[in-house]
N, C-alpha and C positions, 0 to 999 in steps of 0.2 A: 048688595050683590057684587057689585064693584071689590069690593074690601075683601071679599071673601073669593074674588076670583084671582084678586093680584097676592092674596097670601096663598090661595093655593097655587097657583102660577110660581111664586118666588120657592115655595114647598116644594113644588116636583122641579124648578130648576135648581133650588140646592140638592134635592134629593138625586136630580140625574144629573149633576157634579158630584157629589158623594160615591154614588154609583162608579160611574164614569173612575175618579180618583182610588177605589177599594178596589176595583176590577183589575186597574192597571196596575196598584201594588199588587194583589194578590197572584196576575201573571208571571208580575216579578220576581216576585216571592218563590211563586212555584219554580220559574226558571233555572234559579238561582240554586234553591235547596235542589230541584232534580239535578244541574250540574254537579252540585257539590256531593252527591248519592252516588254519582257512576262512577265520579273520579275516588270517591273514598271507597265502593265496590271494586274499583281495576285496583289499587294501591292494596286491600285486602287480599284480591287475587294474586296479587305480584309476589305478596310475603307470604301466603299459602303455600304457592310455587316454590317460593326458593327456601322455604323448609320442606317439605317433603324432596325437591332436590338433592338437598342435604341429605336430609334420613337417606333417600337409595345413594347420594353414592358413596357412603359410610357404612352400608352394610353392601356394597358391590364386594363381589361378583352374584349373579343370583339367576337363578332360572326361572324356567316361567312359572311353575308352581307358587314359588315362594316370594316371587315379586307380585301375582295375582293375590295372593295371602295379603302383602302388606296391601297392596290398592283398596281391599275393600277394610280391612283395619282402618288406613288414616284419613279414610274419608267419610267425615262423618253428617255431612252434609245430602239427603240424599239427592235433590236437587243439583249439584256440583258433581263431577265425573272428571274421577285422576286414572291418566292412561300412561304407563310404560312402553314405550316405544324402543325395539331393539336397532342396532347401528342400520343393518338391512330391511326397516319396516317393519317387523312382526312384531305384532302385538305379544308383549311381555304379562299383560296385566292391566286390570281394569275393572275400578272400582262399582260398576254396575253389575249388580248381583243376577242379571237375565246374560248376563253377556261372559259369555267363554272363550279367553283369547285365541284360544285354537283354532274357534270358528272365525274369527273377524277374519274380516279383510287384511292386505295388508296397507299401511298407514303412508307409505314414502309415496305419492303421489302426489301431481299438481294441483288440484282441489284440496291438499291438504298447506296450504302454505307457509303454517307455525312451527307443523314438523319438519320439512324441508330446512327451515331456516334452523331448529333448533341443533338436525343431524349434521348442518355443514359449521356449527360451533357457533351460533348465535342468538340471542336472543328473541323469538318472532310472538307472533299476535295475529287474530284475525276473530271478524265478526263474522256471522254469516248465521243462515236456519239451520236447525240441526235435522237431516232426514228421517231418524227415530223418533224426535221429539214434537218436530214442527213448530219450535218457538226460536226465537232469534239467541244464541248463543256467543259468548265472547270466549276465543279459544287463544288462550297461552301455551309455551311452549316453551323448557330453556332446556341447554344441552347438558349432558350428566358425563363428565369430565373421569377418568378415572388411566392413569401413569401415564399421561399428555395429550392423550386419546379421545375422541368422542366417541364412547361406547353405547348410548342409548339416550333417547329425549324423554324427559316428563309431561306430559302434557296435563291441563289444568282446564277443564270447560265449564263455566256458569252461564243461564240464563241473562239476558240480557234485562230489567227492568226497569221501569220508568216507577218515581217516587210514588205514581197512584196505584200502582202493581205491590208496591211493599208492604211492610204491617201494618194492621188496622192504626195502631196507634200513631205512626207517625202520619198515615194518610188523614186522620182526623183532626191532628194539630195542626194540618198546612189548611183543611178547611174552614177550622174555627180560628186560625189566626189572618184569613181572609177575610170570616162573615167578621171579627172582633177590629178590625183595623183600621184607621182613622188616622187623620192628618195631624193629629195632637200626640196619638199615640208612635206615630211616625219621627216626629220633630222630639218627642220625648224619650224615645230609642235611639236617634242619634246624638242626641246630649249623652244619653245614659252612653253608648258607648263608646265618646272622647274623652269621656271622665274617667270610665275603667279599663276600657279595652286596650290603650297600649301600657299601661303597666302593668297588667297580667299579658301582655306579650310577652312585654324581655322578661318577667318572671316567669313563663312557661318556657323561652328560650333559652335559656340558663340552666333551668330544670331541666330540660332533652339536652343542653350540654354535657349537664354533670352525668346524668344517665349512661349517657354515651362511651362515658371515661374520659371528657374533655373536663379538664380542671383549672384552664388556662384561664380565661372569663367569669367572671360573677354577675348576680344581679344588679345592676346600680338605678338607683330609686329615691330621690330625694323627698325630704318631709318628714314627719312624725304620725301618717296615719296607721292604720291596720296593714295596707299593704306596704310601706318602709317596713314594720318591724317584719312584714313576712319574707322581705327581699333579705334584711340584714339576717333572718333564721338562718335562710337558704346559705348565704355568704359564709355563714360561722359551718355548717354542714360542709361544705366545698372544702373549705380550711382544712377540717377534722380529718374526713374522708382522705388528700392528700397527705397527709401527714401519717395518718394510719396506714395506708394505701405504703409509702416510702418508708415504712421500718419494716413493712411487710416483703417489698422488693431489697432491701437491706438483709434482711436475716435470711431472705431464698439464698443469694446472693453468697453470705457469708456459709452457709450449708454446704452448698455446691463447690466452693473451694475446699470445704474442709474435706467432701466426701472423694473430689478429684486428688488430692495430694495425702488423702489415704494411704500405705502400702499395705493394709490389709483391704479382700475384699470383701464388698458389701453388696449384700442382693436380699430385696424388700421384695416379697408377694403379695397379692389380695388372699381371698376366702379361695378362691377356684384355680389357685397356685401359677395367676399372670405374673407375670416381671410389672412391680412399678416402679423401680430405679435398681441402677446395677451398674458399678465404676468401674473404669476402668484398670484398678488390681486384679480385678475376675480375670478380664480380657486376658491380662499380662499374665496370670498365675494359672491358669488352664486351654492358654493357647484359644480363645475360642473368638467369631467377630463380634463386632459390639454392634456393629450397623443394625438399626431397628428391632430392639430385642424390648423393647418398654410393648407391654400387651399382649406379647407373645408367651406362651408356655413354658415353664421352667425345663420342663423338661424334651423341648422341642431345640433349645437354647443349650445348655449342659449335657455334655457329653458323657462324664463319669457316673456313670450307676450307680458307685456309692456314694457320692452328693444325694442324688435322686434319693437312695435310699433314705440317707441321714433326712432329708429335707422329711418325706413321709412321717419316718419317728417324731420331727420337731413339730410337725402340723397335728399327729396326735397326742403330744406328751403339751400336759398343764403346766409343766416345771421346765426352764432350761437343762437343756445338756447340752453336753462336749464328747468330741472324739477326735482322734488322729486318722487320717485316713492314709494308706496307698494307691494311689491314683497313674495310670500311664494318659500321659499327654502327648499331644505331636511332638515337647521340646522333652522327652523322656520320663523317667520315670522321676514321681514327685512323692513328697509327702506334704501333708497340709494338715495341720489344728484347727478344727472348727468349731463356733460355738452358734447355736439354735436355738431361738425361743418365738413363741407365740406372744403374740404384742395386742395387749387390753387397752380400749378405749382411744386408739384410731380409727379413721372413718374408711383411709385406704387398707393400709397394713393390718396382715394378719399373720404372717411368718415374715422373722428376719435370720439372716446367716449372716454370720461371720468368719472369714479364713484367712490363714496366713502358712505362708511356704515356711516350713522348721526343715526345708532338707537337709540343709547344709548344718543343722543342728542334731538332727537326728542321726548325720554320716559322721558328724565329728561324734558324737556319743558312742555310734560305734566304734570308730577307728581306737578312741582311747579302750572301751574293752577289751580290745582285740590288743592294742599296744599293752594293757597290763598284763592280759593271759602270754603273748608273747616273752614279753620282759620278765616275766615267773618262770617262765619255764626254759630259758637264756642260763638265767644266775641260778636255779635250782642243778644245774649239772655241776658248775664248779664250787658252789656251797657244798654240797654232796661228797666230792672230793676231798676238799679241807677238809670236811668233817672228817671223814673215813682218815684220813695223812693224820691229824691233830691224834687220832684214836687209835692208829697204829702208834705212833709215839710214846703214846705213855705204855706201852709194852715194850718196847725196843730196850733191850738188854743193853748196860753200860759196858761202852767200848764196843759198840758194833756199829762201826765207822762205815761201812758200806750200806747198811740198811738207813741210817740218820742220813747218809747222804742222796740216797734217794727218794727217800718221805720228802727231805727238805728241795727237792730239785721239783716236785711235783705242786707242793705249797707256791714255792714261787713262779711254776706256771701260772697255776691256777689263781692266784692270787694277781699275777698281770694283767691275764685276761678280763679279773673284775674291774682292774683299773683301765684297761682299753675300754670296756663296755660302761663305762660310768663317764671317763671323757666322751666317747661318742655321744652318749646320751646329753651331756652340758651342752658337745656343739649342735646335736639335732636341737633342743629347745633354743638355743640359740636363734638360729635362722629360721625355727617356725615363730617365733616371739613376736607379735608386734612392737612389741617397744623395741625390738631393733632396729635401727636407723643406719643408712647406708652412708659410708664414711668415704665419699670417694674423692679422687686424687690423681694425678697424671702418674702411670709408673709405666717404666721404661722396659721392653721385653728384654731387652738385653740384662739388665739386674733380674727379672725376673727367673731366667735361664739359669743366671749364674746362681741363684736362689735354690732354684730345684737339684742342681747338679752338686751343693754343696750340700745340702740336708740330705739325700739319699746317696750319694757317693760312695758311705763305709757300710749301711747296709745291702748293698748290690754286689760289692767285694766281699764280704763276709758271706754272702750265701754262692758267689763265680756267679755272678750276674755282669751283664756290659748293661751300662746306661750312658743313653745318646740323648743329647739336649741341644736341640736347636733353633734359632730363629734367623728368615732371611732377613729380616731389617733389624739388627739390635736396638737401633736408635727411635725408633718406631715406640710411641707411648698410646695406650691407650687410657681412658677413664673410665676406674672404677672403682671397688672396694676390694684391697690388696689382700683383706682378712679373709673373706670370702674366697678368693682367687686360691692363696696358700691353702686354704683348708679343701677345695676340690683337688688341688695337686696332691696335696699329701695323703687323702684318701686314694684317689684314681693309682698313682704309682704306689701306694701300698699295697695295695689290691696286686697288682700286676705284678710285684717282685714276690706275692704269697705264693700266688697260683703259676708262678714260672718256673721249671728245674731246672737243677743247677749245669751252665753251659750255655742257657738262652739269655734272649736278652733285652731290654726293657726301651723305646724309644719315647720321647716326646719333644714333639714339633711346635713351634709359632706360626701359624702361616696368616698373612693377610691378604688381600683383596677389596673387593670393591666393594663387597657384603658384608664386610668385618673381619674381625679378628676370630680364628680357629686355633682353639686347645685341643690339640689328635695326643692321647697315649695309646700307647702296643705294645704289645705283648706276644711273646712267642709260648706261652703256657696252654694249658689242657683246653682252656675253650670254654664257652658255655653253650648247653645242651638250646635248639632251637623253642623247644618248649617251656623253659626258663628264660628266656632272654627280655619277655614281656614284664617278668616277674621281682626280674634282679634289682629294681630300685624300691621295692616296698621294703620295711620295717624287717628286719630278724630275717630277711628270706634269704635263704643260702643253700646254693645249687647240690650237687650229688658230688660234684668235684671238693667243694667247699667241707663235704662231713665227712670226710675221711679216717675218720677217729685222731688224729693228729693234731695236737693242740696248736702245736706251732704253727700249723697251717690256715686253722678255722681263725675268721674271723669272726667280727660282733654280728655280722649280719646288718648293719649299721649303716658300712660306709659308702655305698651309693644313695642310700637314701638321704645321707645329708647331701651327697651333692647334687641329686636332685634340687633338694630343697634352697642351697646353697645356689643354681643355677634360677631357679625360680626369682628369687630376691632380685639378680643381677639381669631379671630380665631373660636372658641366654636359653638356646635351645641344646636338646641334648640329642646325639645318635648314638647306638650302638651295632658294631655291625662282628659275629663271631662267628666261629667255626670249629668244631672240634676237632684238639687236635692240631690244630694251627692260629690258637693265640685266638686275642680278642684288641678291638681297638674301639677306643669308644673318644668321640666327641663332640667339643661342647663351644658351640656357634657364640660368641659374644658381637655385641654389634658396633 
């Protein structure tokens, strides 16, 4: 009896040390897993939170309707309750389908302490019962930020739970790893987990590295077992990924330069005709801002209706096309070449444009038609003539010395005239040429005076003209191109000794100053008409003074327009200032 009392005696005292030893692991246990249950429930709360924070304030601005809309969409939980809270309290929305934010209360009070915190721009928190629920609830709170502002709080409320409250399953494994646990099984859990546990540490810490886009660390793991080769897996992944990762940030890179230093512009759309890139040539080529236009509508963004329209065509047509458009912008009127296509097998793009300014192509294209039809219709009057003189000729009876002398006085009009219009025409190509190149040189006004006064001299005198040439500093030199200089003198006072009768008189001055040097010719002849005066430096145009029927008189129509042109090269500004009837003086500002 003895024997059987001390083994049951030794029985219920290991039994209640067993006891005693499973009870206080298993409190442990529970302890421990319930801490770790509320902290991994607030951390799931927190990242709940701050995405749905996100989603509203990515779709902010919003009313109540439609933020009540999203509350009960993103809550899918129905135990959990997501509450919109506007800047002043009022309930925005709220994911409980009995609850109408119209009706609530409103929320900015003292018993509310998460929103309080969340509306003065801070993060808050608070436990407490809920009055509709009656169970203990955990209420988060963070504020919804939108152009610096705290415009409204999210709030985020769950049930407060302890580990025996949760799912069957997990409540079942804290009871059977309580009735199952033993002091072998104890000491053999914590061997098991100095042998595994910290090398799947740094290999799961490596892993939420690389995750994260941290590429700087690897896993380091020495040895040759399963988990070395799983650290070195990981290692060679980190490698790849940053490598791939930096040809990816390389060819953005190289894109972006290519699409900035563009001078055509480029504008990429989605399916629903958003902007998803658009350079800065746009901006420059139709005046419009660039500031935030990536999302925006195409057509909230472009001004010109026929882009709009073009864009429409490109979004329905399966093939590229092109067009030239006219377009008015703030900086005038433009032309532009566009080309449009629908782009297969991007995941963004779905229309791209293309444009490029041809104004200045499309004004030189005209100016030359308008220069050929002018220049036709110049030399068509005195070809006309020749012809008609050449045609009288071979009728002209021998020895009729009076008629042969007048055919032939008409010829060699007309025949000058073609040679004045054929040099004009060498020196206008001349100074519009780029290959001309400005040859410039110190020249003395004083040579230059005596220059002008010596070339126009006998033709001044042969028609009773006075020509005055003067400058106050002779010695005074400016720099320029002498060729240019001579060739507006000899247009300006050719001009001026045409259009002067005979008795008047021709002057031209040097004056300097502080602003530069001034070329003044004048003129005491017919004048030009106010509504000509605009006009007098284009191509062939020749005032009502100028068509006289008088060939002596007419010029090419020519010779302001090279000195325009001729002016333009050298920099120089031109005036003219007339009066009919009292001369004309026109000049030309060098600096």
């Amino acid at each position: 009896m003895r024997f059987k009392s001390t083994f049951v005696k030794l029985f219920l005292d290991n039994l209640l040390v067993m006891a005693v030893i499973i009870t206080l692991a298993g409190l442990f246990t529970y302890h421990q897993l319930d801490s770790n249950f509320q902290r991994e429930a607030r951390q799931n709360q927190e990242r709940l939170l701050h995405f749905a924070a996100t989603y509203f304030q990515e779709a902010w601005p919003l009313d109540q309707p439609h933020a009540d809309q999203l509350c009960k969409k993103l809550s899918a939980d129905p135990s959990a309750r997501l509450t919109v809270v506007a800047a002043d309290g009022a309930v925005l929305g709220d994911s409980d389908p009995r609850n109408d934010p119209r009706s609530m209360k409103n929320h900015r009070t003292e018993d509310r302490p998460e929103v309080m915190a969340a509306l003065s721009g801070k993060n808050g928190s608070d436990e407490r019962r809920s009055e509709t629920m009656g169970v203990p609830f955990r209420y988060m709170a963070q504020p919804l930020i939108h152009n610096g502002q705290v415009v409204a709080a999210v709030r985020l409320a769950v049930p407060v739970k302890t580990i025996a409250e949760s799912e069957s399953l997990l409540r079942n494994a804290v009871l059977w790893s309580i009735l199952a646990g033993t002091i072998a099984a104890v000491l053999l859990g914590l061997l098991t987990s100095w042998i595994w546990y910290a090398p799947l540490r740094r290999i799961t810490k490596a892993a939420r590295q690389i995750a994260s886009g941290d590429l700087s660390s690897g896993a380091r793991l020495a040895g040759s077992n399963r988990l070395s080769e799983l650290a070195v897996a990981l290692n060679d992944m980190r490698d790849n990924l940053g490598k791939y990762l930096g040809q990816i940030a390389a060819q953005h890179q190289d894109f972006q330069a290519v699409l900035v230093n563009l001078k055509e512009g480029v504008i990429a759309t989605d399916a629903n005709g958003q902007i998803i890139l658009m350079n800065q040539a746009v901006g420059k080529l139709l005046s419009v801002e660039m500031t935030d236009v990536v999302g925006k509508h195409i057509q909230s963004v472009l001004p010109a209706i026929e882009i709009l329209e073009f864009f429409n065509r490109t979004a329905a047509s399966q093939t590229p096309i092109r067009d030239q458009l006219e377009i008015t912008t703030p900086a005038g009127r433009r032309t532009i070449e566009i080309h449009g296509a629908k782009i297969t097998g991007s995941m963004n793009i779905t229309c791209l444009l293309v444009m490029r300014d041809v104004t200045d192509l499309a004004t030189s294209s005209a100016m030359k038609a308008q220069f050929v039809a002018n220049a036709s219709h110049e030399l068509r009057t005195p070809l006309a003539t020749i012809r008609a003189a050449v045609d009288s000729l071979a009728s002209v009876e021998s020895g009729n010395n009076e008629e042969l002398t007048k055919l032939t006085g008409i010829l060699d009009r007309h025949v000058g005239r073609l040679e004045d219009m054929t040099k004009d025409l060498l020196d206008l190509h001349m100074v519009e040429s780029a290959k001309f190149s400005l040859r410039l040189q110190d020249i003395a006004l004083g040579d230059l005076a005596e220059w002008t006064q010596a070339q126009f001299a006998a033709q001044t005198q042969e028609k009773g003209l006075t020509l005055a040439v003067s400058t106050s500093r002779p010695e005074h030199q400016i720099r320029s191109d002498r060729k240019l200089l001579e060739m507006i003198l000899r247009n300006l006072i050719d001009n001026a000794i045409k259009f002067t009768p005979s008795g008047g008189g021709v002057e031209c001055t040097f004056d300097i100053s502080d602003q530069g040097t001034t070329l003044r010719v004048s003129d005491t002849g017919c004048g030009i008409k106010p509504t000509d005066q605009q006009r007098v430096f284009e191509r062939f145009f020749q005032g009502d003074a100028a068509r006289s029927g008088d060939s002596r008189n007419r010029g090419t129509g020519l010779g302001l327009a090279i000195v325009k042109h001729a002016a333009d090269r050298l920099g120089a500004k031109i005036d003219l200032r007339s009066e009919m009837g009292h001369g004309t003086t026109i000049m030309v500002f060098l600096s």
